[in-house]
C-alpha positions in Angstrom: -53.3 -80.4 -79.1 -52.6 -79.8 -82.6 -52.8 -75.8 -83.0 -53.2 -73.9 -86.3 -50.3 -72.0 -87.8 -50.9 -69.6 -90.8 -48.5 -66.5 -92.0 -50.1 -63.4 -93.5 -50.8 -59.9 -93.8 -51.5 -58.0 -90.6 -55.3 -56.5 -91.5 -55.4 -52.4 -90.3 -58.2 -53.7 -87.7 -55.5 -55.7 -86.1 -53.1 -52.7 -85.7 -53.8 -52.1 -81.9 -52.7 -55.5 -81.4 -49.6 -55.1 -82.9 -49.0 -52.1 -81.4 -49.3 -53.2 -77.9 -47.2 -56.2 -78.8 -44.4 -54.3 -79.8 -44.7 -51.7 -76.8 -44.5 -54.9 -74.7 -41.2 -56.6 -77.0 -39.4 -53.2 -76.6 -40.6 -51.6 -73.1 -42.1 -48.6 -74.9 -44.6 -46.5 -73.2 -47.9 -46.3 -76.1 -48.8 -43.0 -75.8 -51.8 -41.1 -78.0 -48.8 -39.4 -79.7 -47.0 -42.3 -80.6 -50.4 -43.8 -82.2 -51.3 -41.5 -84.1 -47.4 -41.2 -85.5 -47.7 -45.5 -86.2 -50.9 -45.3 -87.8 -49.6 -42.9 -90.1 -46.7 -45.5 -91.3 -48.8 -48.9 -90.9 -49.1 -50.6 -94.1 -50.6 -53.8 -93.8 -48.6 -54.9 -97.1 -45.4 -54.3 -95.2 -47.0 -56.0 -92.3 -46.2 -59.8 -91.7 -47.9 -61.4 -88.3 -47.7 -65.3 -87.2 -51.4 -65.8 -86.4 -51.6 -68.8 -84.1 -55.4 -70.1 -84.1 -56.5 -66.8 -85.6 -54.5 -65.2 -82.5 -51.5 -62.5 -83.8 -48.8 -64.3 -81.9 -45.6 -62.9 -83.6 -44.9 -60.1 -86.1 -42.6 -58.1 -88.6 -42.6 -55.7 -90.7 -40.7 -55.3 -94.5 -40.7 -51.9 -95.7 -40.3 -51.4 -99.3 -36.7 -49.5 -99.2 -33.8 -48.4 -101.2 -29.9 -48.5 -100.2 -27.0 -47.1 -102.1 -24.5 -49.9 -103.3 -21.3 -48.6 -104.8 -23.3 -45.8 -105.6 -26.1 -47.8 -107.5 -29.4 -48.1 -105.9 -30.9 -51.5 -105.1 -33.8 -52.4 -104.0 -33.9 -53.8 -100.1 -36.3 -54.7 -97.8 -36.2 -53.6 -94.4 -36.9 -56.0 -91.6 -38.4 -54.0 -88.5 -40.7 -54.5 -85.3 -39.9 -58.4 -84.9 -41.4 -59.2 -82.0 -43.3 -62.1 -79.9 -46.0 -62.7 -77.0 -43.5 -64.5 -74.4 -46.3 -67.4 -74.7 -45.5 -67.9 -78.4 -41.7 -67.3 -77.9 -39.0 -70.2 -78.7 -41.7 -72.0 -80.8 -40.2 -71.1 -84.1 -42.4 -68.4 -85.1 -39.5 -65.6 -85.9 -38.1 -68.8 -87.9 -41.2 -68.9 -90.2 -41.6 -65.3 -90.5 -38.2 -64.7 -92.0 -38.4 -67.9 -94.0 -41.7 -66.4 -95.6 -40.2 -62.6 -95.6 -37.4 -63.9 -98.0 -39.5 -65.3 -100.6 -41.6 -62.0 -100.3 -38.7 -60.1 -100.5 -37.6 -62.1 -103.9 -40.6 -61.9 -105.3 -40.4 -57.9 -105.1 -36.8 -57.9 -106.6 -35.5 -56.7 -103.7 -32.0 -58.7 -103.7 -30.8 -57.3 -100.2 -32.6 -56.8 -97.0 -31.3 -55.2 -93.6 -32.4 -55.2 -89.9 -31.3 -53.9 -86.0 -30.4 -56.9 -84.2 -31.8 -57.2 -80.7 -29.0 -60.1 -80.7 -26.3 -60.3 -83.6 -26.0 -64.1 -82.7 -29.6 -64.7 -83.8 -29.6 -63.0 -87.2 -26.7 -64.4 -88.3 -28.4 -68.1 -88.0 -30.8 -67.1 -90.5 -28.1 -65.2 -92.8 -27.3 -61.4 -92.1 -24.7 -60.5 -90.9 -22.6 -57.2 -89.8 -22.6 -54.7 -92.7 -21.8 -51.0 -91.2 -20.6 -49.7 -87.6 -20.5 -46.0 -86.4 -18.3 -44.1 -84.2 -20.1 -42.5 -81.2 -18.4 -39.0 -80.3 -18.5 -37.4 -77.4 -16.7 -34.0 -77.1 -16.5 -31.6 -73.9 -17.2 -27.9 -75.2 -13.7 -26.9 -74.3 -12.3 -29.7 -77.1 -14.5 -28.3 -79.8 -12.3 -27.8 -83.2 -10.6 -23.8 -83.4 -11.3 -22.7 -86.1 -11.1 -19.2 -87.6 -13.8 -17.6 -90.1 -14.9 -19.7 -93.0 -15.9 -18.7 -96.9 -19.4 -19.3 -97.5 -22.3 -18.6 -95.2 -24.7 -20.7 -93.2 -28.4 -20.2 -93.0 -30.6 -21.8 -90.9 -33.9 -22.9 -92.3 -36.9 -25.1 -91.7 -37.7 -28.4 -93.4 -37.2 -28.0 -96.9 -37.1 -31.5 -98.0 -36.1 -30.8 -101.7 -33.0 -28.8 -100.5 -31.8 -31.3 -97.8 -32.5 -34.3 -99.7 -30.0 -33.2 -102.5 -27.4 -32.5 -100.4 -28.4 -36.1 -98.7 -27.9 -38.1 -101.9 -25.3 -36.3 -103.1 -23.2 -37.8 -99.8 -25.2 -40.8 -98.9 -24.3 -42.2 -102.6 -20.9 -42.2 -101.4 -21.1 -44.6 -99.0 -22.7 -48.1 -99.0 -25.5 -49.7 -96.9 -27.5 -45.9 -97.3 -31.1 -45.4 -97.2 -32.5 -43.6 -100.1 -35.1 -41.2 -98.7 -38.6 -40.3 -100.5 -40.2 -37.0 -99.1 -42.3 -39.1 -96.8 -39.3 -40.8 -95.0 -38.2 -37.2 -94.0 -41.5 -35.8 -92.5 -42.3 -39.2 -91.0 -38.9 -40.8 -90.2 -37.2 -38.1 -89.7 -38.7 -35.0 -88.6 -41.9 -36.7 -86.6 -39.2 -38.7 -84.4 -36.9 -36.1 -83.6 -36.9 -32.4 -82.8 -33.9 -29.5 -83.7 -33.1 -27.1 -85.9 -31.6 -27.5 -89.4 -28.6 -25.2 -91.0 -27.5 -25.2 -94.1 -24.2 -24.4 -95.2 -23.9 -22.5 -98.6 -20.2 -22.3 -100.1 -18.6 -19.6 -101.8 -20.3 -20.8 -105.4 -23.3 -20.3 -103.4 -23.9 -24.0 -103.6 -25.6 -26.0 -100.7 -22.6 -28.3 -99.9 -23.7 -29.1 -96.4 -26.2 -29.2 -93.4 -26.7 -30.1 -89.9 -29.7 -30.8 -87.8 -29.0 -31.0 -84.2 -30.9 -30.1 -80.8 -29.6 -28.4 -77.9 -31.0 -29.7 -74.7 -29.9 -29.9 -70.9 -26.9 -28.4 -72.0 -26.0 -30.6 -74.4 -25.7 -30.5 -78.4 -27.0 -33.6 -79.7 -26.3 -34.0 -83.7 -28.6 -36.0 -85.3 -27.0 -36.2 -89.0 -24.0 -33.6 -90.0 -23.9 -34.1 -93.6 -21.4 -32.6 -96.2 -20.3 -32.7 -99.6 -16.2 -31.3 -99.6 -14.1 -30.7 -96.2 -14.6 -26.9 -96.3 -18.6 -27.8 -96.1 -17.1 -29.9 -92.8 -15.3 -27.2 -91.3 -17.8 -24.4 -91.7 -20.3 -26.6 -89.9 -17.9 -27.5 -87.2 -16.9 -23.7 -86.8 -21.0 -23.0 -86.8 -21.4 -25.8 -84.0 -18.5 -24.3 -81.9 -19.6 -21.3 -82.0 -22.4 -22.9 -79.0 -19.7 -23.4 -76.8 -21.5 -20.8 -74.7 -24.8 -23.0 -74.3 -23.2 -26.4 -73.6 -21.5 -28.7 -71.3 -20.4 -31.5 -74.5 -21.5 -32.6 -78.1 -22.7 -35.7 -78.7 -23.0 -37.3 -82.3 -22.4 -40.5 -84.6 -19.7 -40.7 -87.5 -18.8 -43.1 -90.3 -16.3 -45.6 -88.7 -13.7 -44.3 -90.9 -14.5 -40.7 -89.9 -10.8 -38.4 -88.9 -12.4 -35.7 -86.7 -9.9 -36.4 -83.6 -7.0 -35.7 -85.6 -8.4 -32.3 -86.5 -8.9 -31.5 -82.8 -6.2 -29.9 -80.4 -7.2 -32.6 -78.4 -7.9 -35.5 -79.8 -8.3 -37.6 -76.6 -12.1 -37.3 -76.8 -14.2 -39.9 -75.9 -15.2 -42.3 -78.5 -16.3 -45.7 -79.3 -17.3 -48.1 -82.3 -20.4 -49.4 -82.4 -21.3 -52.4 -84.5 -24.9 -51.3 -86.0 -27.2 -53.2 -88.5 -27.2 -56.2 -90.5 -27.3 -56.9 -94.4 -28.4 -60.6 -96.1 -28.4 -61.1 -99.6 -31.9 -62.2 -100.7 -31.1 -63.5 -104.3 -27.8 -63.9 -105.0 -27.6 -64.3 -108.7 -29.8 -61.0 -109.0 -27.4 -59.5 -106.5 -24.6 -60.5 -109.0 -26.0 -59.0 -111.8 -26.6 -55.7 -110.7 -24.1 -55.3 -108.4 -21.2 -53.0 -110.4 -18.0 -54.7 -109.9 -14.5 -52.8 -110.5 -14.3 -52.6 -114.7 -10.9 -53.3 -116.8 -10.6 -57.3 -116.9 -13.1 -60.1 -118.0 -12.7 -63.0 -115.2 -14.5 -65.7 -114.8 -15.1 -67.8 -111.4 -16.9 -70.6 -109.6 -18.8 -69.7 -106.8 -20.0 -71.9 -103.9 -22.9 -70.7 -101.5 -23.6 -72.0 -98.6 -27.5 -70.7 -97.6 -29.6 -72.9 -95.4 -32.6 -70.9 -95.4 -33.2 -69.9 -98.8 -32.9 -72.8 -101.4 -32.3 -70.6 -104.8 -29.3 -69.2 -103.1 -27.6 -73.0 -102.0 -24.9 -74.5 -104.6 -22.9 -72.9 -107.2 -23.0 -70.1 -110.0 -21.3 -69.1 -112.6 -19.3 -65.2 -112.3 -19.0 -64.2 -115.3 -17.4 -60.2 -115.2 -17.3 -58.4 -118.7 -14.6 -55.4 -118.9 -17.5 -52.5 -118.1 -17.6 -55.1 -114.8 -20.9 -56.1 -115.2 -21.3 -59.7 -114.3 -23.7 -62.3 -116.0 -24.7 -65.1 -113.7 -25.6 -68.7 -114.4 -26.5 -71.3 -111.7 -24.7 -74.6 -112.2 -25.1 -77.8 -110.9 -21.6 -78.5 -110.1 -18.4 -77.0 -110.5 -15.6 -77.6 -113.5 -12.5 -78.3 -113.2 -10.9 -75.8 -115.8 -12.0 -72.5 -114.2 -11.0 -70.9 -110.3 -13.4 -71.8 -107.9 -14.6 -70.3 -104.3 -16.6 -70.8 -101.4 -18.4 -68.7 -98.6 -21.7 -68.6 -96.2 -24.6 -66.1 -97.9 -23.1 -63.9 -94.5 -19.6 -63.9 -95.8 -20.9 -63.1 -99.2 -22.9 -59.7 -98.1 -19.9 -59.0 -95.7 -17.8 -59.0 -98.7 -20.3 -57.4 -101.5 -21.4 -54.8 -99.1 -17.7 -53.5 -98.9 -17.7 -54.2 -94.6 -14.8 -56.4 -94.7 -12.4 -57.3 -97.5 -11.4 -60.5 -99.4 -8.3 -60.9 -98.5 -9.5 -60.9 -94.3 -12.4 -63.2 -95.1 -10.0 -65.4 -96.8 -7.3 -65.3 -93.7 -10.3 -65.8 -91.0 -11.3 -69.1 -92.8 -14.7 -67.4 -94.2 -14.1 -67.4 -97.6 -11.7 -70.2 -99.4 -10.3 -70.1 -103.1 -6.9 -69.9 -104.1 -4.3 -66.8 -103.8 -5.1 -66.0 -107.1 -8.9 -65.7 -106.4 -8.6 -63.8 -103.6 -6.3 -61.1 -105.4 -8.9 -61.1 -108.2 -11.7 -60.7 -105.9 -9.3 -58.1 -104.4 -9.5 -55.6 -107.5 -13.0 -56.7 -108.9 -14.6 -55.5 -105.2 -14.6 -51.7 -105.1 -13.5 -50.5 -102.4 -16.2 -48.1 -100.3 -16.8 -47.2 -96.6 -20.5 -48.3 -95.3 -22.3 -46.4 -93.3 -26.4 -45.8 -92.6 -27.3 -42.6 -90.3 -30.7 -44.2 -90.6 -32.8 -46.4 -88.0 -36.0 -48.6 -88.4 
């Protein structure tokens, strides 16, 4: 029995059923509480279901978001709540609700999209792939940094989403794979989903160059973002969070990967551990290109071969063209020429590599990325080099 397939917009009088399935998906109690907090961030434009004879069988959302890439913002849609009734499951119906997401996405301009795998394996079929890990501290109360008395001052305060949110950008823009944050992603991302207080840490300019918002429960500290903007911002915070020694057993928190706090302790044998985190596809790669701000100094040209199974637009070659300011004009071609460098890669390898998670040069010696020695050195000093990180979940 043939049965009717069609892809659209969740309606808000379906928003119970998609609730329930994604308390079912994710073993999550559906509380009144939690309710009231999810009907507060449905949007049935960001709401994609896989209605099976009029029947909401499988779901996803794509929120309308904003990362920081090499400190330019690009627009990104944000892949969330995929999940299936186990009597709908392994019929393809995450397949066609990605498929369709990607033209969406492309049709919004947004050129980069990311997700939380339940299973990396399964993403990566469709085209994401790893773009940012963290490091997970854990630190006993007796291995908190020693520090002594720090200039500046630190204040604690309540939500002031205009103060926090500068200090935010001011550090998030350093990294890439970032969420820019609107005031309503504060109050309803961050604030409604976790509880704590907030200081703020004021340097000797009287500048805010820092906060931290962190709970202490059960005897332990749990830091939910420590953000700073110069290493004396990140030692007055850590002296600040020390000073709790009293109240707690350990300190828990997350880090960029590249983060150094062990070699700043006495002891640095603390327990800690990478975490592989989210995933990153490029949705359009010669929009991508074009905005994307590539290291400036040299005009160079190349070839580039993408491989993309699931997204047409992206499959066969382009044209890189990369002007001196490193801003690169993109031209699809049918095939490539013999007179200029050519180079070939997956649509994973390609956000891998533009996102700044792994380099050239490693993608070139793995196999993922083939070109000439030449190529790779030039794609060497044309992709800036920047840390990723996201302190962010959805």
């Amino acid at each position: 029995m043939n049965q009717r397939l069609e892809i659209r917009n969740i309606p808000n009088e379906h928003l119970m059923d998609s609730l329930q399935m994604s308390a079912f998906a994710f073993q999550d109690e559906l509380t009144p509480e939690k309710v009231e907090k999810r009907k507060k961030l449905f949007d049935s434009n960001q709401m994609w279901g896989a209605y099976v004879d009029d029947t909401l069988a499988a779901k996803m959302a794509i929120l309308d978001l904003q990362t920081y890439i090499q400190g330019k913002a690009f627009d990104m849609g944000g892949i969330s709540g995929v999940a299936t009734w186990p009597e709908y499951r392994r019929g393809g119906l995450v397949a066609k609700l990605l498929s369709h997401g990607l033209r969406v996405m492309r049709e919004k301009g947004q050129t980069v999209s990311f997700l939380h795998p339940f299973q990396f394996s399964f993403y990566r079929k469709y085209g994401w792939e790893t773009y940012t890990e963290y490091k997970s501290y854990e630190i006993s109360a007796q291995q908190l940094p020693k520090l002594g008395a720090q200039p500046g001052r630190i204040v604690r305060t309540g939500h002031d989403v205009k103060l926090l949110n500068g200090i935010y950008e001011a550090y998030a823009s350093r990294y890439n794979g970032t969420v820019i944050r609107n005031e309503a992603w504060w109050k309803h991302r961050i604030f409604s989903f976790t509880e704590g207080t907030v200081a703020v840490y004021y340097d000797a300019q009287n500048q805010p160059a820092g906060y931290v918002y962190y709970q202490v429960k059960d005897n332990i500290l749990k830091i939910h973002e420590l953000v700073y903007l110069h290493q004396g911002a990140c030692l007055a915070l850590w002296r600040f969070l020390a000073d709790h020694d009293s109240m707690l057993d350990k300190l828990v928190m997350k880090a960029p990967a590249n983060d150094k706090l062990p070699f700043l302790l006495d002891n640095p044998r603390i327990k800690q551990e990478v975490v592989p985190y989210f995933m990153a596809r490029i949705v359009d790669v010669a929009g991508f290109l074009t905005k994307y701000p590539f290291a400036s100094g040299v005009e160079w040209s190349l070839q580039l071969e993408v491989k993309d199974e699931h997204a047409e637009w992206n499959n066969g070659w382009f044209l890189l063209q990369v002007d001196e300011s490193g801003t690169a004009r993109v031209t699809p071609v049918a095939s490539a020429s013999p007179e200029l460098p050519t180079a070939s890669c997956t649509i994973q390898t390609l956000a891998a590599m533009l996102t700044g998670y792994q380099r050239p040069s490693f993608l070139m010696d793995i196999g993922r990325l083939t070109g000439t020695t030449e190529v790779c050195e030039s794609l060497e000093r044309l992709v800036p080099t920047r840390q990723t990180y996201l302190l962010d979940f959805f």
